[in-house]
C-alpha positions as CSV (number, residue, x, y, z in Angstrom):
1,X,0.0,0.0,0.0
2,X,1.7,3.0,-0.9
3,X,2.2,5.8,2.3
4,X,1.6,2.8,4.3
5,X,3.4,4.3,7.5
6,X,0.9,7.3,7.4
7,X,-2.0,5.2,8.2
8,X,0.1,3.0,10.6
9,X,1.5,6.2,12.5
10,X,-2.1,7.1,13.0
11,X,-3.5,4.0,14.4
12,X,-0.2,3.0,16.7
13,X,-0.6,7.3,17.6
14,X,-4.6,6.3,18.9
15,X,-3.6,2.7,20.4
16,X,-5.6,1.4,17.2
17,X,-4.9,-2.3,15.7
18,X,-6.1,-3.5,12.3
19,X,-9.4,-5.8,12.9
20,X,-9.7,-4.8,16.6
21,X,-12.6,-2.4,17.2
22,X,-12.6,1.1,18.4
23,X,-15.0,3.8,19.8
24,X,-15.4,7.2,17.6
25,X,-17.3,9.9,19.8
26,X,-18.8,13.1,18.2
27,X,-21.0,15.5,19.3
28,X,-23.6,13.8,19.3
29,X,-23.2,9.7,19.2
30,X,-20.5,6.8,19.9
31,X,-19.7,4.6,17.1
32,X,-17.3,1.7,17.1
33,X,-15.6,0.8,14.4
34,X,-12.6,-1.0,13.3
35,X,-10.0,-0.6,10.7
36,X,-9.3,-3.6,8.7
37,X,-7.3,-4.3,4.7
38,X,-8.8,-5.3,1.8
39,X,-7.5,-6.8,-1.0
40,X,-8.1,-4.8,-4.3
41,X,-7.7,-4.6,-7.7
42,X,-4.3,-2.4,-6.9
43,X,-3.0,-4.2,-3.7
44,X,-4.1,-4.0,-0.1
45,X,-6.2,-0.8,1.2
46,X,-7.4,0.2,4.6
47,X,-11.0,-0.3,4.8
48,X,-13.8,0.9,7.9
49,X,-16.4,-0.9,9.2
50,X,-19.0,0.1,11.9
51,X,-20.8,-2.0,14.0
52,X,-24.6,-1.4,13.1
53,X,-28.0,-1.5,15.1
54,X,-28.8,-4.5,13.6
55,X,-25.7,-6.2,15.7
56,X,-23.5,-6.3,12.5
57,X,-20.2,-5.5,11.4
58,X,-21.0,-3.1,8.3
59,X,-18.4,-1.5,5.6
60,X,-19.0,2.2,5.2
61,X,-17.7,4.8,2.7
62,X,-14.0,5.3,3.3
63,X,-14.7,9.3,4.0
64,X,-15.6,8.4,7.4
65,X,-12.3,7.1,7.8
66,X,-10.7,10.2,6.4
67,X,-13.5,12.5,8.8
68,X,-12.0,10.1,12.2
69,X,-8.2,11.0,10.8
70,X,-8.4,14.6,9.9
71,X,-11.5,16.6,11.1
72,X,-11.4,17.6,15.2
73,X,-14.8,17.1,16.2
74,X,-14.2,13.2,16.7
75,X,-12.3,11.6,19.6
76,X,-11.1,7.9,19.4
77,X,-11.7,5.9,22.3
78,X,-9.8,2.6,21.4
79,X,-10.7,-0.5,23.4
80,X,-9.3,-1.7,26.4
81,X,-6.9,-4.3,25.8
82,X,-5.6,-7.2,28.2
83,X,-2.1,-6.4,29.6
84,X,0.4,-8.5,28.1
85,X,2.0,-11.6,30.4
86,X,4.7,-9.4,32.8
87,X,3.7,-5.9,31.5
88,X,2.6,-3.4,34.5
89,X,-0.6,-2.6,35.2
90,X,-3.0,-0.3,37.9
91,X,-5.8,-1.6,39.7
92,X,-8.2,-0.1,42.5
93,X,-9.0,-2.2,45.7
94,X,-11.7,-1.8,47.5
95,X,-11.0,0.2,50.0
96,X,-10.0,3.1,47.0
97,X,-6.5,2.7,47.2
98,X,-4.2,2.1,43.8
99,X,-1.5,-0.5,43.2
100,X,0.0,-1.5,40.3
101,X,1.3,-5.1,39.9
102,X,3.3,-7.0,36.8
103,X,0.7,-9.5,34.6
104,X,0.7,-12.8,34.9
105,X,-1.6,-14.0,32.5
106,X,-2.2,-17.4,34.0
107,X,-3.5,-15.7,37.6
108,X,-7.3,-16.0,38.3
109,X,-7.1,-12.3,40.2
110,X,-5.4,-10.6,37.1
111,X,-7.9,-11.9,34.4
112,X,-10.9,-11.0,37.0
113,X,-9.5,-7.4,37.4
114,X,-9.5,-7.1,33.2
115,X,-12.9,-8.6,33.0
116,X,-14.0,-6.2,35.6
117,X,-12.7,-3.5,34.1
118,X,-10.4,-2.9,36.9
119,X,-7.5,-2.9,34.5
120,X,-5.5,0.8,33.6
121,X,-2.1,1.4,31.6
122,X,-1.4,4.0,34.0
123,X,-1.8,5.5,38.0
124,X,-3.1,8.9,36.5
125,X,-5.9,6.9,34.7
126,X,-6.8,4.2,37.6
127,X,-7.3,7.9,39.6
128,X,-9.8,9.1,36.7
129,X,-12.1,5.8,36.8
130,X,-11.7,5.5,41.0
131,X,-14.8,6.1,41.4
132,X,-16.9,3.9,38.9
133,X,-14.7,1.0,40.1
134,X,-15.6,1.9,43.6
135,X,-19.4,1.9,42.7
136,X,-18.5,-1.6,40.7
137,X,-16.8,-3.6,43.7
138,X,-19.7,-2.5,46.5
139,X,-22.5,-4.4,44.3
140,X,-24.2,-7.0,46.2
141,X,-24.9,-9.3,43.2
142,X,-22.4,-11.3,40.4
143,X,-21.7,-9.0,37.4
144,X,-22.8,-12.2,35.4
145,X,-25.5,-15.1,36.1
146,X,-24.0,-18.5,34.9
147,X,-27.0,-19.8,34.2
148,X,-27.7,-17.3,31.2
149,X,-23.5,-17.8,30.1
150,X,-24.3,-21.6,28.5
């Protein structure tokens, strides 16, 4: 694809993977979307796709793409993404206080506090999302019923 490394410098800029999806916030709505490549009749080109009402991944017009890239009124909101086996991470207990610990991708505890939501790259953003975690850990009730999982 030629000018590859523009498109590449913008997704690694947003934390943005090919095929992994995204949230685009306007004004007035949330989107998500992912980025994926498409074989064409002149090589491989980045292509968008939203996810639709209908529960659907859907292609769109390629404008959008260029609207997410270039124009200021949208802010990308890429998805959280599991912490890599030994890489840092910040969790909140629940008495509100912040810790960070190294992954281990095998532990139980670590792959609770991703599920959770209870996962952040940094201290500064554990701080921003105390209090929804705090709200989180005093429910009295499982955050999923088994019986509706299988």
């Amino acid at each position: 694809m030629k000018n590859e490394h523009l498109i590449k410098q913008f997704m690694e800029e947003n934390g943005i993977e090919f095929n992994k999806p995204f949230w685009v916030k306007s004004s007035n709505n949330e989107v998500k979307y992912k980025i994926i490549e498409k074989e064409g009749m002149w090589g491989t080109i980045p292509k968008i796709k939203f996810y639709s009402n209908e529960g659907e991944w859907k292609e769109t017009d390629l404008s959008w793409l260029l609207l997410i890239i270039f124009c200021e009124g949208y802010e990308i909101i890429p998805s959280k993404q599991r912490p890599k086996n030994g890489e840092e991470f910040w969790y909140i207990t629940p008495k509100g206080n912040i810790h960070s610990v190294l992954c281990d991708s095998q532990a139980t505890s670590d792959i609770a506090l991703f599920l959770i939501g209870n996962c952040f790259k940094t201290k500064e953003e554990a701080e921003q999302n105390k209090e929804k975690i705090l709200k989180l850990l005093r429910r009295n009730e499982p955050l999923v019923d088994l019986k509706e999982v299988y």
